[in-house]
RODO-2510 file (C-alpha; in nm, 4 decimals, decimal comma):
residues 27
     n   res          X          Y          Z
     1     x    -3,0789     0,8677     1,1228
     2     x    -3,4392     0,8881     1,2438
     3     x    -3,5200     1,1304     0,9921
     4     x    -3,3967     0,9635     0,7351
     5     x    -3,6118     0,6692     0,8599
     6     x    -3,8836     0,9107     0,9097
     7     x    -3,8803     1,0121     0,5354
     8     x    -3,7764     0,6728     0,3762
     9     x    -4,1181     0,5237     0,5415
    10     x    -4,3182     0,8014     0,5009
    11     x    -4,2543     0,7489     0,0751
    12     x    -4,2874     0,3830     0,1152
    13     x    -4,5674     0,3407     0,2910
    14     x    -4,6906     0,6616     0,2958
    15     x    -4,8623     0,7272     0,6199
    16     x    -4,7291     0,9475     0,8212
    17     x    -4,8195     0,9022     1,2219
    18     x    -4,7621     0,5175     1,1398
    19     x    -4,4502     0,5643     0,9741
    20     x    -4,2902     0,6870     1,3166
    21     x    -4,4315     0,3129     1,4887
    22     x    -4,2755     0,1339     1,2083
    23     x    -3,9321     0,2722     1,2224
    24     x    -3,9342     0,1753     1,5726
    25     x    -4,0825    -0,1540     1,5227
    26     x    -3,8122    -0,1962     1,2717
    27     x    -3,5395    -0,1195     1,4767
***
């Protein structure tokens, strides 16, 4: 489940250190 987090941020926003902050700030 994180990764998929991980990777659906990482496209969307497309950061990649803040992509792990916002999946946690997400939930």
């Amino acid at each position: 489940m994180a990764r998929t987090e991980k990777i659906y941020i990482y496209g969307a926003s497309g950061h990649g250190l803040v992509c792990e902050d916002v999946a946690k700030n997400m939930g």
